[in-house]
N, C-alpha and C positions, 0 to 999 in steps of 0.2 A: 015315478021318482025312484022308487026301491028297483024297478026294472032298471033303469039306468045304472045305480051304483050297483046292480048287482053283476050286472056283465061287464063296467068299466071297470072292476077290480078284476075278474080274472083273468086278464091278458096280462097282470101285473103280479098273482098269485103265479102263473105259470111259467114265467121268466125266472124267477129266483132258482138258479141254478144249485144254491146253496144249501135250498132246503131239504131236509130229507122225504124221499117219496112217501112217506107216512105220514108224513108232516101237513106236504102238498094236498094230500087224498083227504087228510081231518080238515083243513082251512074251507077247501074246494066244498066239499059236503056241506059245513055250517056256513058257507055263506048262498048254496044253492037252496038248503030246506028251510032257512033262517036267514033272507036277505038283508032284512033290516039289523038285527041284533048283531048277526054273523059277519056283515060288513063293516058294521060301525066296530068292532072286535078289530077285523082282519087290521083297520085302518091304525087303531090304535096298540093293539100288543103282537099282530100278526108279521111284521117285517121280520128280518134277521141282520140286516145288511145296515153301516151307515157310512157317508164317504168321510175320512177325515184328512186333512192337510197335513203332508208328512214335515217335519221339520229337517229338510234338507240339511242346513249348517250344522247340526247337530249331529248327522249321520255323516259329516263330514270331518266332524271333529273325531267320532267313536276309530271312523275308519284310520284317520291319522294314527292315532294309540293304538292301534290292533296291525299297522304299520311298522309301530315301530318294534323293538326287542320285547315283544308280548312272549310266556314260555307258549308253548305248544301244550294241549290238552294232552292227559295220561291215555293208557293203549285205549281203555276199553272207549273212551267218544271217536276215539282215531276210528275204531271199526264199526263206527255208524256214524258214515258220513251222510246220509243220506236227513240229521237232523240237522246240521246247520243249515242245510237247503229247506227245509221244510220252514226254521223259522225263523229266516230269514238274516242271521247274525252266526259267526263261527262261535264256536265252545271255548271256553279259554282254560289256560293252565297256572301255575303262579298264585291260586288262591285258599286263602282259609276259611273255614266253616265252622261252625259250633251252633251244633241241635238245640232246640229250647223246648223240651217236650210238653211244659204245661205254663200254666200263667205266671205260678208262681217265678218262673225262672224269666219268662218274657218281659214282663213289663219292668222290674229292678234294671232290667239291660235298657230297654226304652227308656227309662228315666236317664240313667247313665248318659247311652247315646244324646238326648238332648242336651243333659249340660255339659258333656263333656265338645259339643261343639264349639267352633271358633267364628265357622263364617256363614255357613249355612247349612238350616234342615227343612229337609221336603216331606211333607207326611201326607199320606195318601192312605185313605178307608172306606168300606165300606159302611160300617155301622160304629157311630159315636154314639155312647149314651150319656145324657146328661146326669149321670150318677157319682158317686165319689171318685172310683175309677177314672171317668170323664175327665172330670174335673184336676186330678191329680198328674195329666198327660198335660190337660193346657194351661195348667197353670206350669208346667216344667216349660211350657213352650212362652208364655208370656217374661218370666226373668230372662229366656234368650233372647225374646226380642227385645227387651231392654237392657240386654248387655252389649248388643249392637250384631247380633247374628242374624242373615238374612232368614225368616222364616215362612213360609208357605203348608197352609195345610185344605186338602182336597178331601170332600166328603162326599159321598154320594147320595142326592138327593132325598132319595125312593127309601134306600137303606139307612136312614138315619131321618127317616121323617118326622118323629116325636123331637126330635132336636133341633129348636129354632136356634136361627142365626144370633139370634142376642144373646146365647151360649156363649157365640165366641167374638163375642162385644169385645171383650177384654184383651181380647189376644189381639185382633185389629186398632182398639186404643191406641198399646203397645207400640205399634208400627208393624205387626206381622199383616200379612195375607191371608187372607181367607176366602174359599170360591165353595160353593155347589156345586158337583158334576152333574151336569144334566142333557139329555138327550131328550126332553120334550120342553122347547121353549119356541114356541108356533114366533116370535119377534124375531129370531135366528135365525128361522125360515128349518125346526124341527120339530118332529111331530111324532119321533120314536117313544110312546111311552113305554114299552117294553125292553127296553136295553136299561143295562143296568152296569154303572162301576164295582165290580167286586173284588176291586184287586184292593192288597194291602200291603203297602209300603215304606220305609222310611231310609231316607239318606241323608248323611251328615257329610259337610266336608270334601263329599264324590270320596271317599275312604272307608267307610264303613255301612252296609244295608242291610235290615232288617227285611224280611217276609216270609211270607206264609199264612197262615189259616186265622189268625187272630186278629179280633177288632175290638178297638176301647169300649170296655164294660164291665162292669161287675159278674156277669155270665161266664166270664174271660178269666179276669183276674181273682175270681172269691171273694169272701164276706159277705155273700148273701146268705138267705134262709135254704137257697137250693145250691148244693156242691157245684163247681166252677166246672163249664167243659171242659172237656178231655179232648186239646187242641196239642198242633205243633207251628215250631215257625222257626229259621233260621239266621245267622248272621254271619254276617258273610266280610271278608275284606280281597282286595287286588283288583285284579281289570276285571273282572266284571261287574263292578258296581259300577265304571262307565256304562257300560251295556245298560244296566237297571236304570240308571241317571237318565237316560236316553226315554224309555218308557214312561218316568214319571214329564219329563218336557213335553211329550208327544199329550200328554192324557190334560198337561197342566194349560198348553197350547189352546186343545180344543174347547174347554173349560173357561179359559179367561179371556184368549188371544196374543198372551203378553208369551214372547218367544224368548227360550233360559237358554241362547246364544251363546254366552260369553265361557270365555275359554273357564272363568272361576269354578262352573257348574259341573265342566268333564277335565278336572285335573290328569294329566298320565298316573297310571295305577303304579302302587309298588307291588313288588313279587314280595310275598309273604308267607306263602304256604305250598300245598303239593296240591291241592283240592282241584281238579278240572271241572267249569262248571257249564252248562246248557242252558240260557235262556232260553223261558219256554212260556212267550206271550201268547193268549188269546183272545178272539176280540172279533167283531159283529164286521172292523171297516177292513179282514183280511180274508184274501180270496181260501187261503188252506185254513182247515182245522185241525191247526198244530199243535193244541192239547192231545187230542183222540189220535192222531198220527204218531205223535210222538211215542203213545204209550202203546200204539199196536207194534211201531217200531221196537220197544221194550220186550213187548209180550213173546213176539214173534224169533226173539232171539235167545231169551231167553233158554238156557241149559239146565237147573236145577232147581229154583226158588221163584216164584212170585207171588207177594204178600202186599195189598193193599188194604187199607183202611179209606173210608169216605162217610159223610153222612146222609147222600143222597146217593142209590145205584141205582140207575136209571139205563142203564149201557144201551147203544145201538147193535144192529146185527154183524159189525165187522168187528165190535171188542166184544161181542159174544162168541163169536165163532173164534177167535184169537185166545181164548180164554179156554175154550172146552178143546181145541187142536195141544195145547200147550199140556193141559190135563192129560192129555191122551197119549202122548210122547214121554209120560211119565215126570214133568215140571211138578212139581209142590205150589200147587195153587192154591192159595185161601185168600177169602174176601171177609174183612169185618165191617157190620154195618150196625147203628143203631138199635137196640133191642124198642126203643120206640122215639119215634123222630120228632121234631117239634114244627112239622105239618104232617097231621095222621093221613092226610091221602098219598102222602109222598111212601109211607109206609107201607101202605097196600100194594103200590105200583112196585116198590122193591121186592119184596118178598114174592110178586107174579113171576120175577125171572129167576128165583129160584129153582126152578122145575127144570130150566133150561141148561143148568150148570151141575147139579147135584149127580146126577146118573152118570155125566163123565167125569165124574172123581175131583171136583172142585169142591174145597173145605168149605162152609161160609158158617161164621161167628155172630150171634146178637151180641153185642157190649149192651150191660144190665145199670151199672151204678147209677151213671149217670149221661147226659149226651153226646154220643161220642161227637166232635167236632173237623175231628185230625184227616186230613186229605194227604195221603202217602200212597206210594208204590214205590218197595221194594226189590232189588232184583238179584238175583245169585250171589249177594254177600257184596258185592262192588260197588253197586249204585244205586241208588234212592232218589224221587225226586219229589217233592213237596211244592205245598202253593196253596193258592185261594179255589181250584178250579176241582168242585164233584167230579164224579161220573156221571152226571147225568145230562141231558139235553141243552135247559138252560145253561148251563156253563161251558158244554163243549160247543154251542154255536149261536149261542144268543147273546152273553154277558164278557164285558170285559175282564178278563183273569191273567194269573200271574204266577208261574209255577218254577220251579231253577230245578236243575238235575243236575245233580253231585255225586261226579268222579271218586270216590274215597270211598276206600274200605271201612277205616274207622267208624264215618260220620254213617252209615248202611249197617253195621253191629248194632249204632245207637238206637236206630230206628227197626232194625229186628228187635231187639231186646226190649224197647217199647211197646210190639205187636205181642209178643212172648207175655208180658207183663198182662198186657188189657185180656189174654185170651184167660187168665184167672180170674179174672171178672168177669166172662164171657157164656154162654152156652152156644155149645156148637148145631145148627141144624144138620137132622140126619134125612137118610130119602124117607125113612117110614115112618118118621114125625113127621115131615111136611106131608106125606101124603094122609096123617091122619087129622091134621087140622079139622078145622070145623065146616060146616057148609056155608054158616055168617062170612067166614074169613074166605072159604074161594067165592063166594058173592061179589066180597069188596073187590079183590084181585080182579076180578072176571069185569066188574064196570069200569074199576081206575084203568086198567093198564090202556085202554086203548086210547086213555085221554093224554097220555104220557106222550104226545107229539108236540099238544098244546101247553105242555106246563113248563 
């Protein structure tokens, strides 16, 4: 019987075009030296891929609006055309942004956003916590829906699994919506336990979108015993929140079935600002990996500056070698990450590719306070683009994520001067610190990192 599953799965191992060859080689290994364990694994978190049903009328509707008097993107998207193709939607122009570099600023605008809707909000997370925080979101969302605003709110199952559904008893009461995202429900006829909803989202109105790196919680917002992460997210107005409206239907689609058709959902955008912006989905049911593309597209073009924050670096070998050529051409690279993360083996596997950056002149920063959270790339003073999606594997090819790239000088100062800020809190690693580490610490390196296919 283990003979049988062990050879029926790898004709099914070997076909996934998507995974990375390191990935393939770790799968293939533990399910040849560990049939049993290794297979029942592959079956359950080893896919990458899942098919989902596009919503046609919807991308029929975006296209109408991007048809009609849409502005054109500022120079710098003009001269990477090569991302609209990658993800799958033109860049648009015509839009306003404002940074929210910490919780404190985020959620007073969430609050805002929901009551200041009229007809509907879409709220999409990964991790709800059923804490004050929690509570102070859905109770903003239970008076909309009893003020008669359509409301929908999408949680991800896995990601918010201490928060049962009778949490949002009240908001359902109400007359809102409420769904699980889930990718393992064998009734469905799915069986992905390993994909995971990480995006974070909210639209009011098709006028106004929240996202970025933050999920409802006291972690988020503060008032705990331990300081609030050190997160970003932005808000956005004009035609791109079509675009993002389009992604929440797509995710709400596969979730419930119930299709957000109606013309109410993708109002035409008003021009409102200069801000040109790049939607920059990623997700397990698209053939590109138009996070990692997107940003090697960044890297790669880059002339003076690139500054990234994340809390997982996990990078593959095409945004490592992108990373150390950029270095070498004289860019101002620096990466900050975590001075300690909150999975310590995720930590070990980070600090292994230090060795591979430091000697060609890439900066990299521990943040000390507290954990960093913030997922940003900066670029030469222009552009910045922010979201839900690490650097690291899971998110660039496993997990559903959500990132926008913003055309503006302004909103790219904010988020330098944010990197500037944290690196005062920061210790910079040098080569002959890391090379004097401990032998415990190249231990751990030397076991995690090669696990880093499977995480």
């Amino acid at each position: 019987m283990l003979l049988l599953l062990q050879w029926g799965l790898l004709p099914h191992l070997l076909s996934q075009r998507t995974k990375s060859p390191n990935g393939t080689l770790a799968w293939l290994w533990a399910i040849l030296l560990f049939p049993g364990i290794g297979g029942v694994l592959y079956l359950l978190i080893g896919t990458e891929k899942v098919k989902r049903r596009r919503l046609a009328a919807v991308a029929a509707l975006d296209q109408e609006v991007f048809l009609a008097e849409v502005e054109p993107p500022p120079d710098l998207l003009r001269r990477l055309p090569e991302l609209a193709k990658i993800n799958g939607r033109p860049a648009t122009g015509g839009n306003e942004a404002d940074l929210l570099p910490d919780g404190t600023s985020f959620f007073p605008v969430l609050l805002d956003v929901i009551e200041s809707a009229r007809e509907h909000v879409h709220v999409e997370f990964y991790i709800w916590r059923a804490d004050r925080a929690g509570e102070m979101v859905r109770d903003a969302l239970v008076r909309a829906a009893r003020r008669g605003v359509e409301v929908r709110v999408l949680v991800d199952e896995i990601g918010s699994l201490w928060t049962g559904r009778r949490f949002f008893g009240v908001l359902e009461a109400a007359g809102g919506k409420f769904s699980w995202f889930r990718t393992f429900a064998p009734l469905s006829g799915r069986f992905h336990l390993n994909l995971r909803n990480h995006r974070k989202l909210v639209i009011a109105d098709g006028e106004v979108a929240l996202t970025g790196g933050m999920n409802v919680g006291r972690e988020y917002w503060g008032g705990g015993a331990e300081p609030p992460h050190s997160d970003l997210a932005v808000r956005l107005r004009g035609a791109v929140v079509a675009q993002l409206a389009e992604v929440f239907a797509e995710d709400w689609l596969f979730a419930t079935g119930e299709a957000l058709t109606a013309a109410v959902f993708h109002p035409r955008p008003e021009h409102c600002g200069s801000v040109g912006v790049q939607v920059v989905p990623g997700g397990p049911d698209n053939d590109l990996n138009e996070i990692q593309l997107s940003t090697l597209a960044l890297v790669q073009r880059a002339e003076r500056r690139v500054w990234m924050m994340t809390p997982y670096f996990v990078p593959e070998p095409p945004l490592v070698a992108a990373l150390q050529l950029a270095a070498m051409r004289g860019v101002d690279v620096r990466v900050m990450v975590p001075e300690k993360g909150d999975h310590g083996y995720l930590t070990h596997v980070t600090r292994a590719y230090f060795e591979d950056l430091l000697p060609y002149g890439v900066r990299i920063f521990r943040y000390r306070p507290r954990l960093l959270h913030a997922k940003m790339l900066a670029v030469d003073g222009g552009a910045v683009m922010v979201g839900s999606a690490n650097l690291d594997i899971r998110s660039l090819r496993i997990n559903f994520e959500l990132n926008v790239l913003l055309d503006c000088a302004k909103t790219t100062e904010a988020a330098e001067r944010l990197f500037v800020r944290n690196e005062g809190d920061a210790v910079e690693v040098t080569v002959a610190g890391h090379r004097g580490r401990s032998g415990w610490q190249r231990i751990a390196e030397a076991v995690c990192r090669p696990l880093a296919p499977l995480l």
